[in-house]
N, C-alpha and C positions, 0 to 999 in steps of 0.2 A: 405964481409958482411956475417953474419952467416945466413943461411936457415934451418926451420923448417918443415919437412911435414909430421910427424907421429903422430897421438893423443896418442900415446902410448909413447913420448920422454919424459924421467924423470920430466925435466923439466917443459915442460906442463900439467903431471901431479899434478906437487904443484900447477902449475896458477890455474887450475880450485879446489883445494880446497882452495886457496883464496876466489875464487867468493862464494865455496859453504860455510865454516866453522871460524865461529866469532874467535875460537880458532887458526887455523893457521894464520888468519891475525894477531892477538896478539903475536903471538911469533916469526913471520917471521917480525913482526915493519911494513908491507909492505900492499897494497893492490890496485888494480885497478879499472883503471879507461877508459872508452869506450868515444870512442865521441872525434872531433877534438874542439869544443867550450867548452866542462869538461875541456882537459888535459891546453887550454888555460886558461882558468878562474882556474886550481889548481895553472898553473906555476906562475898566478900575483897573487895570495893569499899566496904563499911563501912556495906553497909544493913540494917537490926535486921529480923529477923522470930521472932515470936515464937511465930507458930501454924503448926501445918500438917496441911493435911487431905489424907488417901491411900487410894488404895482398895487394900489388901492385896494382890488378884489380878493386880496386874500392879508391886507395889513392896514391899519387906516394911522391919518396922520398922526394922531392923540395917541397913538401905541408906541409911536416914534418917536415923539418929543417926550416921552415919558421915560425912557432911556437915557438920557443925559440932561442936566440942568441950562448946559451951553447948547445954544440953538443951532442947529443943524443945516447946511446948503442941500433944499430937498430938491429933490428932480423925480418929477410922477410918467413912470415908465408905463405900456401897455403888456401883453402878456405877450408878444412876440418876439420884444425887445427883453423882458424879462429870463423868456427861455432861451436867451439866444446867453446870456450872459450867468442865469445860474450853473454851477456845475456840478450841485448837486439835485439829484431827482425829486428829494422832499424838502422846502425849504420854506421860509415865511415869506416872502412877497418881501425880503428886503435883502441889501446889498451896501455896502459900507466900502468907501475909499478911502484908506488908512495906510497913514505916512510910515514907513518903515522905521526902525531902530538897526543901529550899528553893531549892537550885540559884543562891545567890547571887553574883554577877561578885567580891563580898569575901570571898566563901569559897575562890577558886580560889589554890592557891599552887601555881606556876610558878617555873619553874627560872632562870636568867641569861639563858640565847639562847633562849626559846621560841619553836616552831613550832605556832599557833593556828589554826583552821578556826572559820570563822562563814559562818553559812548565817542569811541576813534570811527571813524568814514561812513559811517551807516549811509546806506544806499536807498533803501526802501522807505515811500515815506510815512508808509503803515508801522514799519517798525519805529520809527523816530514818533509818529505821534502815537502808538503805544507806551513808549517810554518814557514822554512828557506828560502821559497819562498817573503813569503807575508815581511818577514826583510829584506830582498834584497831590495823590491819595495820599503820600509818606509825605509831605510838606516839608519836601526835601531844601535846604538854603540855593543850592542851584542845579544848575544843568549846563554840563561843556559840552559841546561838539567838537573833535579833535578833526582835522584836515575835511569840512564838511566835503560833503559829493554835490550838493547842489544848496541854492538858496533854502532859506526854512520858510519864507512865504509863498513856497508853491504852495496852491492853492489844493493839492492833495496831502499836504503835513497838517494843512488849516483845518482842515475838515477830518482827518481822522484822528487829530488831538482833543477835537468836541472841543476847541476852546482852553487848551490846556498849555498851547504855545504861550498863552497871554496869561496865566497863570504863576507860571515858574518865571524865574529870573534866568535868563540863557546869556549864553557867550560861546565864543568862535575862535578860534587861533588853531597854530599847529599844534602838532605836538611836543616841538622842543619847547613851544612859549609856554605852552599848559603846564610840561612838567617844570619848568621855571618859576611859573607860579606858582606852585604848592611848596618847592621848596624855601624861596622865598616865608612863606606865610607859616613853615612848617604844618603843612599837612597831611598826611601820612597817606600816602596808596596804595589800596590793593588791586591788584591785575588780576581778571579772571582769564585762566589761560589753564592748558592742559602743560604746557613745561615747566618741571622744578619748582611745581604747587602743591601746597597744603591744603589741608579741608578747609574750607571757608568759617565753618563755625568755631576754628580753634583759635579767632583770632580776635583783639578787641580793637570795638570798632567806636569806642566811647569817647574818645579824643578826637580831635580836629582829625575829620575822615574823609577820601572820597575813593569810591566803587570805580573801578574802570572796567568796561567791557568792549567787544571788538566785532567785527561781524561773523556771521556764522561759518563765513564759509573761508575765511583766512584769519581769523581771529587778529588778539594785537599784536603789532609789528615789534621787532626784535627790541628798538629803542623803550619803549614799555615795558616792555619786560626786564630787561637791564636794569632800571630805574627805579625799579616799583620797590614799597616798603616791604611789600611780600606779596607773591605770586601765589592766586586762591583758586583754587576748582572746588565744584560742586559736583562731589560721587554721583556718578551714573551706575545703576541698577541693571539696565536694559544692554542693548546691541549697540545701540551708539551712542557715541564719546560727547553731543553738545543737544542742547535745544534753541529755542528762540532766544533772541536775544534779550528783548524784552520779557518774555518770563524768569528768566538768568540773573535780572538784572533785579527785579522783584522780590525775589530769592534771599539775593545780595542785601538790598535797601530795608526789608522787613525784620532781616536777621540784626541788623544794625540798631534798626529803632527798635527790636525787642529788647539789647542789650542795652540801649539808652532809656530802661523805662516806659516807652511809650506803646 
């Protein structure tokens, strides 16, 4: 088995601008991933990794081949080179190099009545992986990202989705291609927006549906709005007009599957 124990080893040099640069993850196809429940919930969402680097003292090898039935390319790190490459503070003594997916709107295959979640340019990647969160929990058919801001394998969407990036079915496009798609497929969208919107609850969301919401701070752009099957707000009570996106979005998602029975 190969060992690793210099943070100066070539090698370990490209790992850590994976974690740190959206551009080498795009040209290397490649990016990681921390955590023995990530690297499980990437290998049943159907993403390849081939390598994995561990530091013994806190993971052993039998915990790691126990993970996937196909044998793994292990490389046994020490805990200099470990901390130099985990990026988060608590983690299991493992690390996973896992090949990217293209994340195409032609790759998604969706059920008869799908319930979709699209979120336009979200910035934060706490907010994106809240919302990959809250699709997980509503077992939502997918998740669009309309004109993303950045790749979704930074390794800060990875780790505040707990794994929930590898979960949902995702896809990427603009927004004229996304709203092409739904009309295509007929299916029906609502805009969460404060213009020339209806209450959210008055509307059915039992048929071929998807949630569109926007960021907090410029909400969706004027082409969404124009488009949409109906424009929805969720009454505010208080002083101001929006909250998170992700609890907005939850709001939207739970209201939907209560009206779908579940």
């Amino acid at each position: 088995m190969k060992q690793i124990t210099s943070v100066q080893n070539p090698f370990i040099k490209s790992l850590v601008l994976l974690q740190e640069k959206a551009k080498a993850r795009k040209q290397s196809g490649t990016f990681l991933i921390e955590g023995q429940r990530e690297i499980s919930l990437a290998i049943k969402g159907g993403y390849e990794i081939d390598t994995i680097l561990f530091y013994p003292e806190l993971i052993s090898e039998i915990e790691i081949n126990q993970l996937s039935k196909k044998p793994f390319n292990l490389i046994e790190i020490n805990k200099e080179v470990f901390e130099k490459l985990a990026y988060r503070d608590t983690t299991e003594g493992i690390i996973g190099i896992a090949k990217s997916k293209n994340l195409n709107l032609s790759d998604l295959k969706l059920k008869e009545n799908p319930l979709i979640l699209i979120a336009e340019a979200p910035e934060k990647p706490g907010n994106i992986g809240a919302l990959l969160r809250t699709a997980d929990a509503a077992n939502l058919d997918a998740v669009i990202i309309a004109n993303p801001k950045g790749d979704l394998f930074n390794p800060n969407v990875v780790r505040s989705s707990v794994g929930c990036l590898f979960t949902n079915q995702i896809a990427t496009g603009t927004t004229s291609e996304i709203i092409a798609y739904l009309k295509e497929r007929k299916i029906n969208f609502y805009c969460a927006t404060l213009q020339d919107s209806t209450s959210y609850h008055t509307q059915d969301y039992t048929t071929p549906t998807a949630l569109v919401v926007g960021t907090e701070a410029t909400g969706l752009t004027q082409e969404w709005r124009n488009a949409a099957t109906q424009n929805i707000i969720i009454p505010m009570q208080g002083e101001i007009d929006s909250m998170n996106v992700s609890v907005a979005a939850a709001i939207l998602i739970f209201e939907a599957k209560r009206q779908r029975g579940f």
